[in-house]
C-alpha positions in Angstrom: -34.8 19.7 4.5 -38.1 20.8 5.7 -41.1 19.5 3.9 -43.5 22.9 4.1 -45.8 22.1 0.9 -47.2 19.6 -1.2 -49.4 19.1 -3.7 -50.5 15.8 -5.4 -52.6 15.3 -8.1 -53.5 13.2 -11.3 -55.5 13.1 -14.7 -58.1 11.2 -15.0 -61.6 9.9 -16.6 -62.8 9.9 -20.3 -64.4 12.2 -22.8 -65.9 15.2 -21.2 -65.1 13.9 -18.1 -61.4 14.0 -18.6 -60.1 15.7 -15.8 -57.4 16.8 -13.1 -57.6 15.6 -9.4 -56.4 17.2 -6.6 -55.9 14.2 -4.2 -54.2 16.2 -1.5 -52.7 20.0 -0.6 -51.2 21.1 2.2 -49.1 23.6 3.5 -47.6 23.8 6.9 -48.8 25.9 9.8 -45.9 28.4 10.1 -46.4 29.1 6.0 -50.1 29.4 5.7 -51.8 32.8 4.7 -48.7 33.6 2.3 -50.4 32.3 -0.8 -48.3 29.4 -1.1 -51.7 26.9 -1.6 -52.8 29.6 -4.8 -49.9 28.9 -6.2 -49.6 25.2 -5.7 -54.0 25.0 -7.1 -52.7 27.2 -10.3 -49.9 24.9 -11.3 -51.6 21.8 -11.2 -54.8 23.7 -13.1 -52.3 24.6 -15.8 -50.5 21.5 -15.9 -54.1 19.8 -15.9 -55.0 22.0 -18.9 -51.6 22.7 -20.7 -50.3 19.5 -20.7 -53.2 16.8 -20.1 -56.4 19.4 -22.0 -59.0 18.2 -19.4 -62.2 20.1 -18.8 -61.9 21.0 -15.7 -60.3 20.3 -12.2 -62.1 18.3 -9.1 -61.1 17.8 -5.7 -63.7 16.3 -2.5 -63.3 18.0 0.9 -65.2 17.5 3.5 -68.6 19.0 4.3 -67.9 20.2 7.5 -64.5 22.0 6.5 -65.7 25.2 5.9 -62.2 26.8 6.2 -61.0 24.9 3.4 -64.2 25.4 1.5 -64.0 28.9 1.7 -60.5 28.9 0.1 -61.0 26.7 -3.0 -64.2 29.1 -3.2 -62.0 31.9 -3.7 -59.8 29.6 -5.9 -62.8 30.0 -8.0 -64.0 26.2 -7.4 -67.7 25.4 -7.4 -69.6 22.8 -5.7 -70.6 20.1 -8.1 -72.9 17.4 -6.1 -72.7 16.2 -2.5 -71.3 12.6 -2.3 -73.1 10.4 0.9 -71.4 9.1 3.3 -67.7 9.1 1.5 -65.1 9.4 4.5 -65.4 6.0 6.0 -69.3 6.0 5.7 -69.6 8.8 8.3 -69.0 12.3 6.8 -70.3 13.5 3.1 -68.1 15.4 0.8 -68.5 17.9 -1.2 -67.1 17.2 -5.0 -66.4 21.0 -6.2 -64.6 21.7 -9.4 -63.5 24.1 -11.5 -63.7 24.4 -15.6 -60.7 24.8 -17.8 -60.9 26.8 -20.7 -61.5 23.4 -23.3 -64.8 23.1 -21.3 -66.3 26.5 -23.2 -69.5 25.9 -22.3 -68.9 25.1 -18.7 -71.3 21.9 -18.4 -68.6 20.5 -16.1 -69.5 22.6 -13.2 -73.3 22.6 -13.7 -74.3 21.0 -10.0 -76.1 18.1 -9.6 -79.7 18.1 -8.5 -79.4 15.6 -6.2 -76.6 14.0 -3.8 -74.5 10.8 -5.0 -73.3 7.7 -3.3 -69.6 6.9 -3.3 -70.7 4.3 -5.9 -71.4 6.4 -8.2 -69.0 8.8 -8.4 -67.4 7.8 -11.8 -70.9 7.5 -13.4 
């Protein structure tokens, strides 16, 4: 069996900052640009809302990946705040999410002012 897509994610935080986090998606090569990554994103956004009722979704990507950027854009993901230095000290991130209906008023995506350190990520 041929491993073409995966998806891996988790709940997470407290309060108004509960949450689903994608930690990783990928889809191989040979089945990119069939829509397979959409539908990975919308199950784990409804799993993250139906069955955990976080506010919204998050995942960190790279600053300089402006492929993958562009896609979770069109996923309908948001940059939240820049985080300094967070692959190994030498590239930022950018932490973008997207609100889940329990979130009505949105103050999940609202961006950040100002960049972050790794350190305080969960602050």
């Amino acid at each position: 069996m041929t491993n073409y897509l995966l998806v891996l994610g988790k709940a997470e935080g407290e309060k108004e900052n509960w949450h689903g986090h994608v930690t990783a998606v990928t889809v191989a090569p040979e089945y990119r640009r069939i829509g397979l990554a959409d539908r990975l994103m919308n199950t784990l956004e409804e799993v993250s809302e139906k069955v955990h009722d976080a506010y919204f979704v998050d995942l960190f990507v790279r600053k300089s990946n402006t492929l993958a950027i562009n896609m979770y854009t069109k996923f309908g993901y948001t940059v939240y705040r820049t985080v300094l230095g967070y692959y190994s000290g030498e590239e930022d991130a950018l932490d973008m999410r997207k609100a889940l209906a329990r979130d009505v008023d949105k103050k999940s995506i609202i961006p950040l002012p100002h960049p972050v350190l790794p350190s305080e990520i969960d602050q």
